[in-house]
N, C-alpha and C positions, 0 to 999 in steps of 0.2 A: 466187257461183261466177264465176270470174274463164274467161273466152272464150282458147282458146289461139289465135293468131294462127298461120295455116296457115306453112306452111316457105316460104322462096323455092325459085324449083324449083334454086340449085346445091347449096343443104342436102341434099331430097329428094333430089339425084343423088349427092352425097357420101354420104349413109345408105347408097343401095342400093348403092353401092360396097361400101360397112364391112360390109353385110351376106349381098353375094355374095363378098368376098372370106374375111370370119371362117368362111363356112359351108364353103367347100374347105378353108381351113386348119386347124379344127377336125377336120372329117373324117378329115383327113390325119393331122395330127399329135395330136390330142387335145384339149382341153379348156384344156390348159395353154400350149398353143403360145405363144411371143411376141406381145404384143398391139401390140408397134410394128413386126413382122411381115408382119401384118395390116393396120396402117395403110399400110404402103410399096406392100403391092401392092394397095391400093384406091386409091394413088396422093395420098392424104392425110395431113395431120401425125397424129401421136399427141392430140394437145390436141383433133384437131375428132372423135376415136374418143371420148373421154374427155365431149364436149361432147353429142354426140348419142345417149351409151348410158349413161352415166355410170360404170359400170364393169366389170370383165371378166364380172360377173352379170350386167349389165344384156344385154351383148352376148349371150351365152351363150344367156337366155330370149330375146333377139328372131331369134337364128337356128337353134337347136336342135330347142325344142319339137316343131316342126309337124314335120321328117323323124325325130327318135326314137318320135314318136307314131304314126307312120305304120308304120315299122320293128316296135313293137313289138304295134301290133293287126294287124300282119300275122300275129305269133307268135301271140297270144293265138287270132285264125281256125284257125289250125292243129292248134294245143294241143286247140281246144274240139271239132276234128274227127273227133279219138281218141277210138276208142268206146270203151275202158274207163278208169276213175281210175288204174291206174298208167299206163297209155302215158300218159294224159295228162299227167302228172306228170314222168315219163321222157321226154315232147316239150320240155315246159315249158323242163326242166333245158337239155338238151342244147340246146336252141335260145338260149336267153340267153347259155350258154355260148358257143355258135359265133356271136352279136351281138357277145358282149367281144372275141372273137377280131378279129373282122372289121371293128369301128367302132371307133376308139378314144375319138371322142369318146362314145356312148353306152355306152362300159366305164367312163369316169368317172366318165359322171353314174348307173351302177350303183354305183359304188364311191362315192358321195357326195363327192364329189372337191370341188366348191362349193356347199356345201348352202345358201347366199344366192342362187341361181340358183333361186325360189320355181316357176316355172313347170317345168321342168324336173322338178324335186325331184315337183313331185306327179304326173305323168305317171309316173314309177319309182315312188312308193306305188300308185299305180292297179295298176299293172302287178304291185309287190307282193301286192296285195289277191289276184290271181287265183289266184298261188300257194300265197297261206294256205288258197283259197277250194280249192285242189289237195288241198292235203294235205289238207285237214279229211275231204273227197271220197273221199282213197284210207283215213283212219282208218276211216270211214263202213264202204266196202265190207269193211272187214279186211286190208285189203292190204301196210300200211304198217304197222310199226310204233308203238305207242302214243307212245313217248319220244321218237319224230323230229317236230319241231317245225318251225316258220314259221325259227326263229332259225337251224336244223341248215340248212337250204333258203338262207339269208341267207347264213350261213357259206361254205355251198359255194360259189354264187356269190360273196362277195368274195374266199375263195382263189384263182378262178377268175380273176379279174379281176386282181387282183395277181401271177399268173403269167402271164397272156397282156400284161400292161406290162413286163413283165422280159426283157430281152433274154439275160440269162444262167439263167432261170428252168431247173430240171434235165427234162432231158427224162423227158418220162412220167405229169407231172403232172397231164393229162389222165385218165390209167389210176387213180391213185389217187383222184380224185374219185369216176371208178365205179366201183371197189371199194367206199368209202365211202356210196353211193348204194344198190352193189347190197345194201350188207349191213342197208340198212333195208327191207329188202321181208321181208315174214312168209312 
């Protein structure tokens, strides 16, 4: 096993540049934002982003993870606070919904947007997990319709997602989700 030789501290101060500067501009602008962007206002080339993450995944999991995981067991606290399987399903929804809405970096990584982002990617299966672990919950009680599945749940959420990135997306799109939501409840 070969010993990595610690950073000098202007590297270690370049990183935390790349990495407070990608995590506002990710925020901001999403997932996809300009990565030479990113390097201007951490005040560094593109080559020393490229040297210290390797690529827009590598960047992605060293600043995303820890606030989308944060973001999303805040959801999941919430969801699992509703005392019956449909509110909590109906939390579920609507809270991930209003996360696409409002992060746009974690609408991406809902939308699988760079699914080489491995860190990332499983924090959104976890987070999937809960949902299946929903539904299965509200079939349990009789609540929910037998045919409405994990994928019907996926589905809504990436419509959801891909109309809250659309700036010209038609208004109302929201309504029709829960239309489509309400008409699987038994």
């Amino acid at each position: 096993m070969t010993d990595r030789k610690p950073l000098r501290r202007d590297a270690r101060d370049n990183a935390a540049k790349l990495r407070a500067a990608a995590l506002e501009t990710f925020l901001a602008q999403g997932l996809d934002a300009p990565l030479e962007v990113i390097a201007k206002h951490a005040g560094v080339s593109i080559g020393t982003l490229y040297n210290r993450f390797g690529s827009r995944e590598g960047l992605i999991d060293a600043v995303i993870p820890d606030v989308a995981g944060a973001r999303l067991q805040v959801l999941a606290a919430d969801v699992l606070a509703e005392p019956v399987a449909k509110d909590r399903l109906q939390a579920f929804l609507h809270g991930m919904i209003d996360l696409q809405i409002a992060d746009p970096a974690l609408n991406d990584a809902i939308l699988r947007r760079y699914p080489d982002a491995v860190a990332l990617i499983g924090i959104c299966e976890h987070t999937m997990a809960l949902g299946r672990d929903l539904i299965d919950e509200a079939h349990r009680e009789g609540v929910l319709a037998p045919d409405f599945t994990a994928d019907d749940l996926l589905n809504l959420l990436w419509l959801a997602g891909t109309a809250a990135r659309e700036p010209h997306a038609p208004n109302g799109w929201r309504d029709t989700l829960e239309r489509a939501l309400a008409s699987a409840w038994t």
